[in-house]
C-alpha positions in Angstrom: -14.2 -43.5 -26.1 -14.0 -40.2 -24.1 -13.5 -40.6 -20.2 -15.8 -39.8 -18.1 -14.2 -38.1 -14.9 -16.0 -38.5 -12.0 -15.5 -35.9 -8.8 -15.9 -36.3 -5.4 -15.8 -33.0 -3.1 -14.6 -32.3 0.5 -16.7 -29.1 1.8 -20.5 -28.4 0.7 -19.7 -25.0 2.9 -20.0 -21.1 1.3 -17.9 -21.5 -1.6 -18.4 -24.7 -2.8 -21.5 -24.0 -4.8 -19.1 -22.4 -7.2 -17.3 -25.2 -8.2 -20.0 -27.3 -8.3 -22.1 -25.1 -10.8 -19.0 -25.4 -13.2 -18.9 -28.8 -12.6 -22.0 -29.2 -13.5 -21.5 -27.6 -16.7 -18.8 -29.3 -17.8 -19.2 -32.0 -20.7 -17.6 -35.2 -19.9 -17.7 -34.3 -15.9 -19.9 -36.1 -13.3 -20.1 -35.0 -9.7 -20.7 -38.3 -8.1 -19.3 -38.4 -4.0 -20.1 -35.5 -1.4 -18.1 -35.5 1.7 -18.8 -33.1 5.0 -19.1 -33.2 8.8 -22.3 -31.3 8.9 -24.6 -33.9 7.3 -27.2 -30.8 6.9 -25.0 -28.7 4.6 -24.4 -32.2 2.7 -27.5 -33.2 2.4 -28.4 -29.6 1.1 -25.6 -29.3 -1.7 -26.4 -33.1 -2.5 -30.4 -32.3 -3.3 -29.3 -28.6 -4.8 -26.9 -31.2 -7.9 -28.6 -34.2 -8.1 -26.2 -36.2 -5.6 -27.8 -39.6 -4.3 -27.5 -40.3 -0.4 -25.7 -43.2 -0.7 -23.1 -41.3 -2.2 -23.1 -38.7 0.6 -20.0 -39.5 3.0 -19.1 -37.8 6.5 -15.4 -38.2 6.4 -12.8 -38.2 3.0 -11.9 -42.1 4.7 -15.3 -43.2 3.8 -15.6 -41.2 0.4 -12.0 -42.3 -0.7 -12.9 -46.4 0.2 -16.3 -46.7 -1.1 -16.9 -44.2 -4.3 -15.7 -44.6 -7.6 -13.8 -41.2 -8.5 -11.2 -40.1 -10.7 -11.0 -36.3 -9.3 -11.0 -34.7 -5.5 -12.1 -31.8 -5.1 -11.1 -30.1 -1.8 -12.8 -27.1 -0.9 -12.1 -27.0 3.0 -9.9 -24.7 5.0 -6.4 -24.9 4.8 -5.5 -26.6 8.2 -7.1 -29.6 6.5 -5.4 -29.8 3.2 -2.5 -31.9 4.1 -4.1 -34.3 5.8 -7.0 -34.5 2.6 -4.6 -34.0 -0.3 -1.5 -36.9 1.1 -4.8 -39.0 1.8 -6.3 -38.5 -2.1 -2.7 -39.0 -3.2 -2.1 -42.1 -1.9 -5.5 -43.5 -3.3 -4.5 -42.3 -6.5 -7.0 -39.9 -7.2 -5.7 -36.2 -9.4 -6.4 -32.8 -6.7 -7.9 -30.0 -7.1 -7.2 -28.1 -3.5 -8.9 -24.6 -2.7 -6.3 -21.5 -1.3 -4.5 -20.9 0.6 -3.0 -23.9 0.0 -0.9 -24.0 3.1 -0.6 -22.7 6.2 3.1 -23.3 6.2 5.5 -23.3 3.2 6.5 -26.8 4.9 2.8 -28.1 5.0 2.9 -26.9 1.2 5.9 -29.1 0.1 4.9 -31.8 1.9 1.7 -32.6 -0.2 3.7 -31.5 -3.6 6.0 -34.1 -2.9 2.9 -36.3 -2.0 1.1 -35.9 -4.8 4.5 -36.3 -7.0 5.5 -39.3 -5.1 2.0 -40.9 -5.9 2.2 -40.0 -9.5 -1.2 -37.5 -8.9 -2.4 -34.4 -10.8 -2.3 -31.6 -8.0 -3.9 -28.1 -9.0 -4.7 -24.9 -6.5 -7.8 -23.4 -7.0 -6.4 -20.0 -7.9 -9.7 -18.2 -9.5 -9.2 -14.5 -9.5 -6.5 -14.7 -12.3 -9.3 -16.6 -14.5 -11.8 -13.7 -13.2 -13.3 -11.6 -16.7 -11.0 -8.4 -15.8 -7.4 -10.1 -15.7 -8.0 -12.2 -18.6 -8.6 -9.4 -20.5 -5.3 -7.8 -19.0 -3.1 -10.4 -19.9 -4.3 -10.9 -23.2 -3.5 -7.2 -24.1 0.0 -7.5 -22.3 0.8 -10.2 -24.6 -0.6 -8.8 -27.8 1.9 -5.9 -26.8 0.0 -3.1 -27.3 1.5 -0.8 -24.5 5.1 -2.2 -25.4 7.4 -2.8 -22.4 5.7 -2.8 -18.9 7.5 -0.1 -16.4 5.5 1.1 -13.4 1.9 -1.1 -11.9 -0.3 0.1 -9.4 -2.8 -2.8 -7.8 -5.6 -1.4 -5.5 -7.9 -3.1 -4.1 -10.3 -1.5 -1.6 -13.2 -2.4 0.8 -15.1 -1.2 3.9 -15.6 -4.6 5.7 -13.7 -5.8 8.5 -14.8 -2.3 10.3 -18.0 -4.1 10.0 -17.4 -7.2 12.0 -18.7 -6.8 15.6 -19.3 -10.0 17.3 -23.5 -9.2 17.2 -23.3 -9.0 12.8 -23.6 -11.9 10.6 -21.4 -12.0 8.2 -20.6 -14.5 5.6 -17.0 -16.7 6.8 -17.0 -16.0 10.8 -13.8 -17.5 10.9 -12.3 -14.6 9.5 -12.1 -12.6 12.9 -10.0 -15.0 14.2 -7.4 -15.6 11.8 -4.1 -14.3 12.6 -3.6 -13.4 9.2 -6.3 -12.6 7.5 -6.1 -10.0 4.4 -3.0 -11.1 2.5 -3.2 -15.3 3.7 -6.7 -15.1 2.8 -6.7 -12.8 -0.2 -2.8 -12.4 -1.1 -1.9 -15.7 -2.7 -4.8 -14.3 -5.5 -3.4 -11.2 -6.0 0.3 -12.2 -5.6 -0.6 -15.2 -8.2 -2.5 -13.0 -10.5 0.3 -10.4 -10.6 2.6 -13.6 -11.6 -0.1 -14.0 -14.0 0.5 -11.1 -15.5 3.9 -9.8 -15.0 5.7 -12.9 -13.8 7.6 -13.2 -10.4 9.6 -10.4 -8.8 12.9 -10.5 -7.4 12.4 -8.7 -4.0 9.2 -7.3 -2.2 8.9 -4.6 0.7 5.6 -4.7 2.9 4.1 -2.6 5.5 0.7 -3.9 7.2 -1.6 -2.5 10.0 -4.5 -3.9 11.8 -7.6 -1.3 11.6 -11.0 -2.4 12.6 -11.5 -3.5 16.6 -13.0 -6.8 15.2 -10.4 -8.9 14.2 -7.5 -10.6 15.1 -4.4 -10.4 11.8 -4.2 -7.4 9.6 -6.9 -5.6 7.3 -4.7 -3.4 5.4 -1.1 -2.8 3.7 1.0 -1.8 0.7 3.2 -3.9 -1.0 6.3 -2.9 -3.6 7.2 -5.5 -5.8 10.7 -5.2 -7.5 11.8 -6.5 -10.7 15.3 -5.8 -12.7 13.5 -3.0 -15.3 10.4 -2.1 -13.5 8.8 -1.9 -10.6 5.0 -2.0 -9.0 2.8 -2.1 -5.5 -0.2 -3.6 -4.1 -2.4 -1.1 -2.3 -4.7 -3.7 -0.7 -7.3 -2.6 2.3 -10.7 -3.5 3.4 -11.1 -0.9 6.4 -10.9 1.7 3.7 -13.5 4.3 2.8 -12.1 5.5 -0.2 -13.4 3.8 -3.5 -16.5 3.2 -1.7 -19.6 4.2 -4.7 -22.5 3.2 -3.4 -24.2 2.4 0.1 -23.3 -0.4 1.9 -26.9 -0.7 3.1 -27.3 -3.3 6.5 -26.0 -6.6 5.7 -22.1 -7.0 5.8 -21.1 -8.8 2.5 -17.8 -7.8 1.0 -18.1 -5.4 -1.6 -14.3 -6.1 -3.4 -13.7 -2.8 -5.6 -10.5 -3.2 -7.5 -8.1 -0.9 -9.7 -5.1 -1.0 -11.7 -3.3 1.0 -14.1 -0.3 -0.9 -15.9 1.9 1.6 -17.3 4.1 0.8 -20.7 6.7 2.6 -22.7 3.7 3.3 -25.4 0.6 3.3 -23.3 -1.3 2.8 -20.2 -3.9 -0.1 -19.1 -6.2 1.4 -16.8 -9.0 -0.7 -14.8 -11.6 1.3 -13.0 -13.8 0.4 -9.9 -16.3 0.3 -11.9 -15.0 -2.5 -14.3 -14.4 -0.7 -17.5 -10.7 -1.2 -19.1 -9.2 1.4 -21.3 -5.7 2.2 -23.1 -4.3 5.5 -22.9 -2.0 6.4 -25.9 1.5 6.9 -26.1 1.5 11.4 -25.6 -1.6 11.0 -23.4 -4.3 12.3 -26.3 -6.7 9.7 -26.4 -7.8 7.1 -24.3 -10.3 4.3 -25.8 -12.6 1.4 -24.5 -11.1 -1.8 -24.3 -14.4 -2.9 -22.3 -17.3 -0.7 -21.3 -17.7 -3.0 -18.1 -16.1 -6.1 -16.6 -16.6 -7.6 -13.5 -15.4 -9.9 -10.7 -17.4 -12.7 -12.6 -16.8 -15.7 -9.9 -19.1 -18.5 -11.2 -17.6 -18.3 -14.8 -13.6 -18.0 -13.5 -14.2 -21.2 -11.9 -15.7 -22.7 -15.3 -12.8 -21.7 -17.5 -10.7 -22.9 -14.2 -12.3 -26.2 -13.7 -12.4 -26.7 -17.5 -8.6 -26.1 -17.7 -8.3 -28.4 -14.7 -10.0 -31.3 -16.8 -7.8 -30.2 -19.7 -4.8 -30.7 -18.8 -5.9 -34.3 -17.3 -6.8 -35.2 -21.0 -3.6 -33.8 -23.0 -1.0 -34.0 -20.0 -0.1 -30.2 -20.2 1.1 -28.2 -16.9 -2.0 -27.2 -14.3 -1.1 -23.2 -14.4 -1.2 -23.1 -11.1 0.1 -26.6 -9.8 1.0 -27.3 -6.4 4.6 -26.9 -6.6 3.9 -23.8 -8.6 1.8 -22.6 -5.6 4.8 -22.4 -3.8 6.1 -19.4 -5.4 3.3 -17.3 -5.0 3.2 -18.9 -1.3 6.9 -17.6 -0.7 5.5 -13.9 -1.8 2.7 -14.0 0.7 4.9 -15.4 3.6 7.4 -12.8 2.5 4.7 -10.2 2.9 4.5 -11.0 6.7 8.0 -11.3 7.5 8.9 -8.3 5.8 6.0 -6.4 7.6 7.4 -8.1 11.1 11.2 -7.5 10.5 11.0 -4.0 8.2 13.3 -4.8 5.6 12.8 -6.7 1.8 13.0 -9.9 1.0 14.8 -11.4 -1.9 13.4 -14.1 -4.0 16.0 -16.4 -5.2 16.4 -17.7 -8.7 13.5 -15.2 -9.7 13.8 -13.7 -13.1 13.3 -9.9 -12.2 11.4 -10.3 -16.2 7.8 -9.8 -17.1 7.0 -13.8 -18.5 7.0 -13.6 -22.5 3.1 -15.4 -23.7 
């Protein structure tokens, strides 16, 4: 008989609609515990999927004690993850943990060892590698069509943190007050998608500035990524005018435009702002449609996510993104600040300097 692996989840805030829509649609998969502080937001998410109230819980102490899970699903800020994910380990439930993982690469060891310790399944939620584009990417890379990988430029571009006087709404408040904000909150998904894709660099070299008025850590920066045969950079901003297509109009939501343009010793992947992917051959001559469009397709990337998640609980493969993998790509976006702070690069040891083989 097939299990039947029930979740409970810690946060019914902003993002957590995602994962339970693709919890939802997942066959074998029950969501059957909420947890929050804010019984409003709980009791909202609870009537949006069908939760009963007696299955409704103000603290993870109450959900861990009285409901009958297999799966906890921690979608909270990161100053709370140790304290949730040692507490779901030690009641023997398998993790899945929203980024940034950690605030500290300390805080991060500590609950891999937990969860190791306790014999549990731990998993980050690392989406934007699952996102339409960059599955698309990788499956290319790994077909070979461009041959060997040697230059990568990464751009990713918004007008938003310009927008965040204290008077405007805008979706996570709590961003103005992080002390770092663009590559905590956003970095470990590019730096894990571009291990994703090209595996993990041996050194990195960062600048970063602070643009808008409104915040309090950084809104923009470059980072160069070097590996024993190639190199590439992140060009990452979101006080940036430049790719901007289209009004913003009133309301401050992000508007993520993203770019990238892999080059190889027989072609050139390029994604454009506007979603399509192409290849451009070999002399330059032609350049053909891999996709017309893609898109940053959220609510899917956490379905293939989530579904990999349940997976690997069934066969007993790897998570891709396991917590003691997390660590690596936590090391790159530590790195990122004290390379910024100190002006100089920083070496990763016992990385392989190699685009991964599929």
């Amino acid at each position: 008989m097939t299990k039947r692996w029930k979740v409970g989840l810690v946060g019914t805030g902003y993002w957590s609609d995602k994962h339970l829509k693709a919890w939802s649609r997942i066959e074998g998969v029950e969501i059957a515990a909420l947890c929050n502080r804010s019984r409003a937001k709980l009791e909202a998410r609870a009537a949006e999927f069908g939760v009963p109230e007696n299955r409704l819980y103000g603290t993870i102490d109450e959900m861990l004690e009285d409901a009958d899970i297999d799966i906890v699903d921690i979608v909270t800020g990161p100053e709370t993850h140790v304290e949730f994910v040692t507490k779901a380990a030690a009641a023997g439930k398998h993790i899945m943990c929203q980024k940034p993982f950690a605030p500290t690469l300390e805080d991060a060891e500590r609950m891999v060892a937990a969860a190791r310790d306790a014999g549990a399944r731990l998993m980050v939620t690392e989406n934007w590698r699952w996102l339409m584009p960059f599955q698309l990417i990788k499956r290319t890379l790994d077909e070979g069509t461009i041959g060997k990988v040697k230059a990568v430029r990464y751009i990713h571009t918004d007008y938003y943190t310009p927008r965040f006087a204290p008077s405007v709404a805008i979706p996570q408040p709590f961003f103005r007050d992080m002390p770092k904000l663009l590559f905590y909150e956003m970095g470990v998904h590019w730096f894990d998608t571009w291990r994703f894709l090209f595996g993990t660099p041996k050194r990195l070299y960062a600048e970063t500035a602070t643009i808008s008025p409104h915040i309090a850590g950084e809104d923009s920066g470059v980072v160069v990524l070097g590996y024993e045969d190639f190199y590439g950079f992140l060009d990452m901003s979101w006080a940036t005018r430049q790719k901007l297509d289209r009004p913003l109009g009133d309301a401050v939501q992000p508007v993520h435009l993203e770019q990238m343009a892999i080059d190889g010793e027989n072609g050139t992947i390029k994604m454009y702002t506007d979603g399509r992917i192409t290849i451009v051959n070999r002399d330059g001559t032609d350049e053909r449609a891999l996709a017309e469009s893609t898109y940053l397709d959220h609510e899917e990337s956490h379905f293939r996510l989530q579904s990999h998640f349940v997976e690997c609980l069934e066969t007993g493969a790897e998570f891709q993104t396991s917590g003691e993998d997390n660590l690596v790509t936590l090391r790159m976006t530590f790195g990122t600040y004290e390379s910024a702070a100190e002006h100089r690069a920083i070496f990763f040891e016992g990385a392989g300097g190699e685009r991964d083989e599929a």
